[in-house]
RODO-2510 file (C-alpha; in nm, 4 decimals, decimal comma):
residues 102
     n   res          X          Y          Z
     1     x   -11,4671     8,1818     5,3892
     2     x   -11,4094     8,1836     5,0276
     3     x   -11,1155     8,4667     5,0885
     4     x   -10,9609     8,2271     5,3165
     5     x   -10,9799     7,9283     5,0696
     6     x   -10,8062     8,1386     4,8446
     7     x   -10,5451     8,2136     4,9981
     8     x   -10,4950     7,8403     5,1151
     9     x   -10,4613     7,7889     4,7609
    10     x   -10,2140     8,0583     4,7038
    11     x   -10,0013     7,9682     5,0296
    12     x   -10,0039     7,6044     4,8361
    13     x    -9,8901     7,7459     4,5072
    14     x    -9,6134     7,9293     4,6512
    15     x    -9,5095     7,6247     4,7961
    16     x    -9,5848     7,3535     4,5330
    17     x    -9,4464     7,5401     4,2466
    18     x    -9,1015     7,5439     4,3345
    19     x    -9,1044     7,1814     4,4394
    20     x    -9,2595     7,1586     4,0653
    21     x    -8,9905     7,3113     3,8955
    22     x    -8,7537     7,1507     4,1029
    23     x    -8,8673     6,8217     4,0040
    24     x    -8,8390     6,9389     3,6284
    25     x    -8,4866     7,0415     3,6668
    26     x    -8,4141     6,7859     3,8456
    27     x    -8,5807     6,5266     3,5427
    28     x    -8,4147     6,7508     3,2629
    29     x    -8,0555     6,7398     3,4518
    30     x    -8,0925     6,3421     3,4790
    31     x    -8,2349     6,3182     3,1865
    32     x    -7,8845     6,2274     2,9445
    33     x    -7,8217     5,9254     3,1937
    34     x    -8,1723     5,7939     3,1812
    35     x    -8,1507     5,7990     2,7875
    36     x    -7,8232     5,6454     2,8109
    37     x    -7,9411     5,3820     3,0361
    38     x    -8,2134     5,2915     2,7542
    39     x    -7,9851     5,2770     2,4685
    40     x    -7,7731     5,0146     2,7321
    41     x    -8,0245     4,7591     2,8065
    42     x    -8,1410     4,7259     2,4761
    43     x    -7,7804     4,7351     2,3123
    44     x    -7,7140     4,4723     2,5846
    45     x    -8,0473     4,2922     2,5455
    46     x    -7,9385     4,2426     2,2215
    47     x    -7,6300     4,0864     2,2674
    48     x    -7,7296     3,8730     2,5464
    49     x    -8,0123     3,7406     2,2989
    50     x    -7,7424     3,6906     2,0183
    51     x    -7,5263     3,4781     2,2755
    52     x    -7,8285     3,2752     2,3941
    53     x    -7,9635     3,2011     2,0426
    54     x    -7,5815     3,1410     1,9536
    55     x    -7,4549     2,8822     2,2683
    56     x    -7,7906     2,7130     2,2234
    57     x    -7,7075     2,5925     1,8986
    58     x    -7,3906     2,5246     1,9944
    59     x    -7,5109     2,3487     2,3103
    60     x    -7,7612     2,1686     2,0878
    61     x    -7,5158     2,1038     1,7825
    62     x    -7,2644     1,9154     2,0640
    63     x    -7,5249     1,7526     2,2676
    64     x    -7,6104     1,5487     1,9377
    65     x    -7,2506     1,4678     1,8875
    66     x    -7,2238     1,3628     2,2292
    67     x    -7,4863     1,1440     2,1848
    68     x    -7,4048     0,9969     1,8270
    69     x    -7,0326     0,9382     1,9850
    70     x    -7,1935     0,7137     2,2960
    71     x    -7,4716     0,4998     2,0585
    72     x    -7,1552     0,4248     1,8211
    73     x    -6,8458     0,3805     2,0177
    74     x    -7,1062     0,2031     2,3358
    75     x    -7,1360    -0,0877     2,1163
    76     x    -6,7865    -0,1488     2,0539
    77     x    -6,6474    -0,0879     2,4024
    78     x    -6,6631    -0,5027     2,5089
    79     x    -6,4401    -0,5160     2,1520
    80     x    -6,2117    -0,2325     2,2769
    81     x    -6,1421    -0,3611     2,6098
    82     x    -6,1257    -0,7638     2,4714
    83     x    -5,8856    -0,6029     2,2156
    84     x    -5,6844    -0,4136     2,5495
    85     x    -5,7058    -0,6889     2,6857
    86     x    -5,5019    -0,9190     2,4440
    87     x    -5,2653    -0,6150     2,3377
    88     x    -5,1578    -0,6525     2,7096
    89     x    -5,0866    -1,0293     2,7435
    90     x    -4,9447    -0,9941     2,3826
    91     x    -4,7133    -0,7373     2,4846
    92     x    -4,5928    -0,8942     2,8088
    93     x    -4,5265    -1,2508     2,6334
    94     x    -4,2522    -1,0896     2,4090
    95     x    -3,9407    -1,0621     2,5429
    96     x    -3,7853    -0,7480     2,6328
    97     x    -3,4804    -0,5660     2,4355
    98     x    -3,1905    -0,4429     2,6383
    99     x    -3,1530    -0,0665     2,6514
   100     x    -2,7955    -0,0100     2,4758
   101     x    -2,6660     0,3398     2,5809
   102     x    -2,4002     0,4845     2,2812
***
């Protein structure tokens, strides 16, 4: 019995070796685009992290001037269009030039 587990085991290293070494090969071969593929992401990680931090405060920076340029200029918009307003019936009561062509 113990003959016969033996050679179980050695029928299984004959055929789970080579599938071992194959796999190692296999890793080693691959391995350049794996390492490359780390050195990406985190180059890109990065970057994408410099651009996020970077448009945020942007985002943020015109967001407030958004803002400051609607509390100021929402005030004076009944001003604005009264002003429109008169510039238009101002402009219409004067009477028009004649277009002289040389």
């Amino acid at each position: 019995m113990a003959a016969l587990v033996v050679m179980a085991l050695m029928v299984a290293a004959v055929v789970v070796l080579p599938l071992i070494i194959l796999r190692l090969a296999i890793g080693l071969v691959f391995l350049p685009f794996k390492l490359l593929g780390v050195v990406l992401r985190v180059v890109f990680g990065v970057v994408g992290l410099v651009f996020k931090v970077l448009f945020s405060g942007v985002g943020l920076v015109f967001g407030l001037l958004a803002a400051v340029f609607f509390l100021v200029l929402l005030p004076l918009l009944p001003f604005a269009l009264v002003g429109l307003g008169l510039w238009l019936v101002l402009r219409e009561s004067r009477p028009r030039r004649a277009l002289h062509i040389a």
